[in-house]
C-alpha positions as CSV (number, residue, x, y, z in Angstrom):
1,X,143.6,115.9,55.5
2,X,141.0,118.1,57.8
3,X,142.4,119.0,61.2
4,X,140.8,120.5,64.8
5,X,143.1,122.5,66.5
6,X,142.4,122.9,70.6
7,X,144.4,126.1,71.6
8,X,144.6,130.1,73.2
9,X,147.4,132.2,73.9
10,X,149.4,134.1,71.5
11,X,152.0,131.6,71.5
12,X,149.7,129.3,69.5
13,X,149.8,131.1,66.6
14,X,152.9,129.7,64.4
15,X,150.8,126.6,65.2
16,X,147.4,128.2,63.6
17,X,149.5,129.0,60.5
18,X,151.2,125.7,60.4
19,X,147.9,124.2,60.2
20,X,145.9,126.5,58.2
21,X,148.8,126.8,55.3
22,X,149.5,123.3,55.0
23,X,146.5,120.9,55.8
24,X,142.3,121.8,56.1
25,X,141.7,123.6,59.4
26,X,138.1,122.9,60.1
27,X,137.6,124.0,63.2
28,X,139.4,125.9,66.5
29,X,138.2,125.6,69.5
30,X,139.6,128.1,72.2
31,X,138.8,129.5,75.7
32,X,139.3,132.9,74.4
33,X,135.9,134.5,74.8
34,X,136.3,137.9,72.8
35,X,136.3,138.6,69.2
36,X,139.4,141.0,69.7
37,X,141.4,138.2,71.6
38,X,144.5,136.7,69.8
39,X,143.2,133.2,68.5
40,X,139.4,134.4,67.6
41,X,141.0,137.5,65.8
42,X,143.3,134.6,64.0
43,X,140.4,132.9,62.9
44,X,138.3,135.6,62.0
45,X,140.5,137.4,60.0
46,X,141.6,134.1,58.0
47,X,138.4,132.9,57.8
48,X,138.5,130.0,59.7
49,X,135.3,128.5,62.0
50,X,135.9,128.7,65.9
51,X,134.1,127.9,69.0
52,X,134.7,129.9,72.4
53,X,134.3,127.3,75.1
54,X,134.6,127.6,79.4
55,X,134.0,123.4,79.2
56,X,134.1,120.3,77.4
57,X,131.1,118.8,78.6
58,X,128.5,120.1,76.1
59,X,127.2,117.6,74.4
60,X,126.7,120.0,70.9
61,X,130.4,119.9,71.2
62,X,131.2,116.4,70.7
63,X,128.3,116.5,68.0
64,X,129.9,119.4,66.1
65,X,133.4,117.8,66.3
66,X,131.8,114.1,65.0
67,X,130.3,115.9,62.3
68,X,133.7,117.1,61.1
69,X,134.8,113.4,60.5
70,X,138.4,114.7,61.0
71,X,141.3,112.0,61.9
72,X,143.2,113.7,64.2
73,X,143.6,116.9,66.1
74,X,146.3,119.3,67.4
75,X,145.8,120.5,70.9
76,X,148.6,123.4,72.0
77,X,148.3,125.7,75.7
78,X,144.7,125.1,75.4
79,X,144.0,125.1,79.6
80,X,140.9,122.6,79.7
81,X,141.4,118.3,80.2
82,X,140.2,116.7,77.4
83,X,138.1,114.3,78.6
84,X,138.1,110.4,76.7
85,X,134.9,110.9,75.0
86,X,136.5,113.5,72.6
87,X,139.8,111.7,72.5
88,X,138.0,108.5,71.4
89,X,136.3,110.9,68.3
90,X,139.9,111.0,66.3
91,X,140.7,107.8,64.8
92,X,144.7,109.1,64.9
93,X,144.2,111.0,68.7
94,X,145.1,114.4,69.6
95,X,148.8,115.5,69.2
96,X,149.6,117.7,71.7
97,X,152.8,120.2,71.3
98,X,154.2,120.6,75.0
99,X,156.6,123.0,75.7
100,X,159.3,120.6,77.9
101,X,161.4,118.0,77.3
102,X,158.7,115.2,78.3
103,X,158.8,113.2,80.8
104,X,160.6,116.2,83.0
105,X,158.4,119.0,83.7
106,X,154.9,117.9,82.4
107,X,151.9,119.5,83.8
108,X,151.1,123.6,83.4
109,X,154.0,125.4,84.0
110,X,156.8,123.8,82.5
111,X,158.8,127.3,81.4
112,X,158.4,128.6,84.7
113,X,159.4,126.3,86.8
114,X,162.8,125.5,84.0
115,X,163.7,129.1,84.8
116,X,162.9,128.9,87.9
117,X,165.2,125.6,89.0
118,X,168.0,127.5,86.7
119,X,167.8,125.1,83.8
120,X,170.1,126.0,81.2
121,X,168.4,123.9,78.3
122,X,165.0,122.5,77.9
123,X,163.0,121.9,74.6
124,X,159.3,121.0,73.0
125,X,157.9,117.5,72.2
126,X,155.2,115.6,70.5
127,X,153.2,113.8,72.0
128,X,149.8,111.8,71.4
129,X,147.5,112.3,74.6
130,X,145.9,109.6,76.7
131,X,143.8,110.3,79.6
132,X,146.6,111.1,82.1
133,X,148.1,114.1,82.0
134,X,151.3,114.6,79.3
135,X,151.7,111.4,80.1
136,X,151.5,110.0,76.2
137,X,153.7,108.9,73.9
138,X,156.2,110.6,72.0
139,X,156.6,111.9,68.2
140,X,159.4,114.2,68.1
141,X,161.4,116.3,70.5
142,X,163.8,119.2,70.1
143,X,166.0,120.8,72.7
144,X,166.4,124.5,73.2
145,X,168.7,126.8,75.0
146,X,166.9,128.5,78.3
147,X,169.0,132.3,78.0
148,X,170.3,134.4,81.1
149,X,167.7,136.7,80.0
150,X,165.0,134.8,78.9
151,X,161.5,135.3,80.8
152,X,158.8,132.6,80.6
153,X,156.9,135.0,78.0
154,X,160.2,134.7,75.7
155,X,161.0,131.3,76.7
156,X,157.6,129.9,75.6
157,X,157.3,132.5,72.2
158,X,160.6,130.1,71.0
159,X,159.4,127.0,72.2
160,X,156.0,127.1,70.5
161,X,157.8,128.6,67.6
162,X,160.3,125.2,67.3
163,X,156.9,123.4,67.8
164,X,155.2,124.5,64.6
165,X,158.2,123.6,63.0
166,X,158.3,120.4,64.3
167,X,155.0,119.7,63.6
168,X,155.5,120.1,60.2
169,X,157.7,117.9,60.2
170,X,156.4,114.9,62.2
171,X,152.3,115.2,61.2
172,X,152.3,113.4,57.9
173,X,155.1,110.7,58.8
174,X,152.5,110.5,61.7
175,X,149.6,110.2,59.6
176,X,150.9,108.2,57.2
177,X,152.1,105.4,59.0
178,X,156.1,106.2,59.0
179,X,156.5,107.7,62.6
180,X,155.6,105.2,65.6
181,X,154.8,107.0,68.7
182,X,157.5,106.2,71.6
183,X,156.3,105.7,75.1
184,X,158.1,108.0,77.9
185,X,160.2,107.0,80.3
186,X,157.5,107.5,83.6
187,X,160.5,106.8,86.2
188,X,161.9,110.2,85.0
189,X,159.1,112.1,85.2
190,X,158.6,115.5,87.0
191,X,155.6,117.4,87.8
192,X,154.6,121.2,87.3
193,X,152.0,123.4,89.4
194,X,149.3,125.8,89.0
195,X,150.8,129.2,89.7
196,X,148.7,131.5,91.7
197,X,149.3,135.3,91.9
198,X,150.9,134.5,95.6
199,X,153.8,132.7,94.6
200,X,155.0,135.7,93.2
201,X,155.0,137.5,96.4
202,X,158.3,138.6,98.5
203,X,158.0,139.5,102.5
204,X,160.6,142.4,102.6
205,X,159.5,142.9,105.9
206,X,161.2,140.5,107.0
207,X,164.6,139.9,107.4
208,X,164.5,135.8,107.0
209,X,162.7,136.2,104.0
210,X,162.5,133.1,101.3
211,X,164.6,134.6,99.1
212,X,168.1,135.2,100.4
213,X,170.0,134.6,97.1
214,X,170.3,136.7,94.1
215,X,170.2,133.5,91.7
216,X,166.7,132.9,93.0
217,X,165.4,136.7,92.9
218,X,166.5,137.4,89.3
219,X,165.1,133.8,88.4
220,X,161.8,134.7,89.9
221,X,161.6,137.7,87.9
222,X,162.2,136.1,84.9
223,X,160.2,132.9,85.7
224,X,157.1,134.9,87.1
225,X,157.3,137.4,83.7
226,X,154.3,138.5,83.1
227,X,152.4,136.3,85.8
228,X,152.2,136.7,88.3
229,X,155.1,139.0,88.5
230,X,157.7,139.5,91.9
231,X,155.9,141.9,94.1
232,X,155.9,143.2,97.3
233,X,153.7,145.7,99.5
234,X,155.1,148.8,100.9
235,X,154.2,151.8,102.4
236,X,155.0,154.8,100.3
237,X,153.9,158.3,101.0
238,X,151.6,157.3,103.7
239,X,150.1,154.8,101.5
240,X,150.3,151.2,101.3
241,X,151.5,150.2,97.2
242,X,152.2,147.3,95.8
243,X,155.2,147.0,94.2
244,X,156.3,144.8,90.9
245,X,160.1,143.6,90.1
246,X,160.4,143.5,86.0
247,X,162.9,141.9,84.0
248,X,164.8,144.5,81.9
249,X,165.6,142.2,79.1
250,X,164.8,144.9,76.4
251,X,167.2,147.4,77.8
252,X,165.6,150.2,76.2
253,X,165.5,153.0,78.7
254,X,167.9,151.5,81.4
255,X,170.6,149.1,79.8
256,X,172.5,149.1,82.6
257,X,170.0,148.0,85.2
258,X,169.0,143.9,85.3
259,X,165.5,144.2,86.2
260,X,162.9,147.5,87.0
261,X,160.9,148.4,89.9
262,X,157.2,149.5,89.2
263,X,154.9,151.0,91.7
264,X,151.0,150.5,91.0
265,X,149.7,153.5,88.5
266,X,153.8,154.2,87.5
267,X,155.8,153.4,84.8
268,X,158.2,150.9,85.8
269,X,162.0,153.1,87.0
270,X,165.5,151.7,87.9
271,X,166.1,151.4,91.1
272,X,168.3,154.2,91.3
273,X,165.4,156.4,90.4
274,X,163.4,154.6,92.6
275,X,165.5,155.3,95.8
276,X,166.0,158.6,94.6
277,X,161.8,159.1,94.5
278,X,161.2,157.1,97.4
279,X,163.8,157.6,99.9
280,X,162.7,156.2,102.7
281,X,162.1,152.6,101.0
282,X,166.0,152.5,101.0
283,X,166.8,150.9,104.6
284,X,163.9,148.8,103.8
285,X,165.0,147.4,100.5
286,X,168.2,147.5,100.1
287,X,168.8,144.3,102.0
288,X,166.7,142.1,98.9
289,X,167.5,144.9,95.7
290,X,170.9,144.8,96.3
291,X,171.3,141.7,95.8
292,X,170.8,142.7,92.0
293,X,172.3,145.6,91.8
């Protein structure tokens, strides 16, 4: 059976192959602009037809999609709403693969905000859309374990990962009739935000500061891994930087240390070696590093 697949990110990937080894991938439609980007690179190099798109409101869209006659879709971290005139093309709707154990956490942030409320287990479900959001019903699910060291990049690599999987599994039972869709429970649902590049920000300047526990630091800076990051602003050498907290789950260079500290144009640098290049940070700082440390 032909498919559409709605999706960007390289977390969407095991989901590309999924599709593309095992049913007819007609067409990917992604808001990766670029030729070099992750999912137009996918389909270039495997030869499969894509359309870069800011919108959904193009008519030649819709037309290009009816002319595909395909029964269903997939639809993975693709970042736009899809609004009911393209749902209403697939006779089987749009499967979406959400990173969350649906009802809790729906919306576009689920990862984060798991870390972030110190979840220790969360998973991925299946789920046909309908015009609210994540708000369909439900073909599959399968739980995963949230690490002490997992970031939201790592976090949502395994989730998507366990999603292709479970695609596999639930599409043609789906398709052919032997999987009913289950409607969520709506009085258990939870709702995720929009992260802005704020919410990563910590006042060190001042002493009442939001984050007075170390649970809640080291969460941020795994939650807010890569974006928006934990920073700060600080005054270093006469000149105001801005200055990143990064998770050290690697433990390449510093396997000691539980996150890094990274001033603008540097490499990131324990914190040892941070004090010990920046002494007079140390009075300031010590107060919300030492927390990890």
């Amino acid at each position: 059976m032909n498919v559409v697949f709605f999706g960007s990110s390289k977390f969407v990937i095991p989901i590309l192959e999924v599709l593309r080894k095992n049913f007819d991938l007609k067409l990917v439609l992604t808001t990766e602009k670029n030729p070099i980007d992750v999912v137009p690179a996918y389909c270039i190099k495997n030869n499969v037809e894509y359309l870069s798109v800011s919108t959904l409101s193009d008519p030649t869209i819709n037309h290009e999609l009816l002319t595909i006659n395909s029964e269903v879709a997939i639809l993975a971290d693709f970042g736009l709403i899809i609004p009911k005139e393209i749902l209403n093309i697939f006779p089987m709707g749009i499967i979406n693969i959400h990173p969350s154990l649906l009802p809790k956490y729906r919306g576009p942030t689920p990862v984060q905000t798991a870390i972030l409320n110190g979840e220790k287990e969360t998973g991925v479900s299946i789920m046909k859309l309908d015009e609210e959001v994540d708000h369909g019903p439900i073909l599959g699910q399968e739980k995963e374990e949230i690490l002490d060291t997992d970031t939201s990049e790592t976090l949502y690599k395994r989730l998507f990962e366990k999603g292709a999987n479970l695609l596999l599994k639930s599409l043609p039972n789906y398709l052919n009739g032997n999987l009913k869709p289950v409607p969520q429970n709506h009085k258990l649902v939870t709702f995720t935000n929009h992260l802005t590049r704020q919410d990563g920000y910590v006042d060190v300047s001042n002493e009442v500061t939001a984050v007075t526990k170390k649970d809640m630091l080291e969460r941020m800076i795994r939650a807010y891994f890569p974006w928006p990051g934990v920073w700060f602003k600080t005054e270093l050498k006469g000149t105001q930087k801005i200055i990143k907290l990064l998770p050290n789950y690697l433990k390449t260079q510093h396997p000691n240390d539980p996150f890094l500290i990274q001033v603008e144009g540097k490499k990131p640098v324990s914190y040892k070696d941070f004090i010990n290049g920046y002494p007079q940070t140390k009075q300031q700082l010590e107060k919300l590093l030492q927390q990890l440390v």
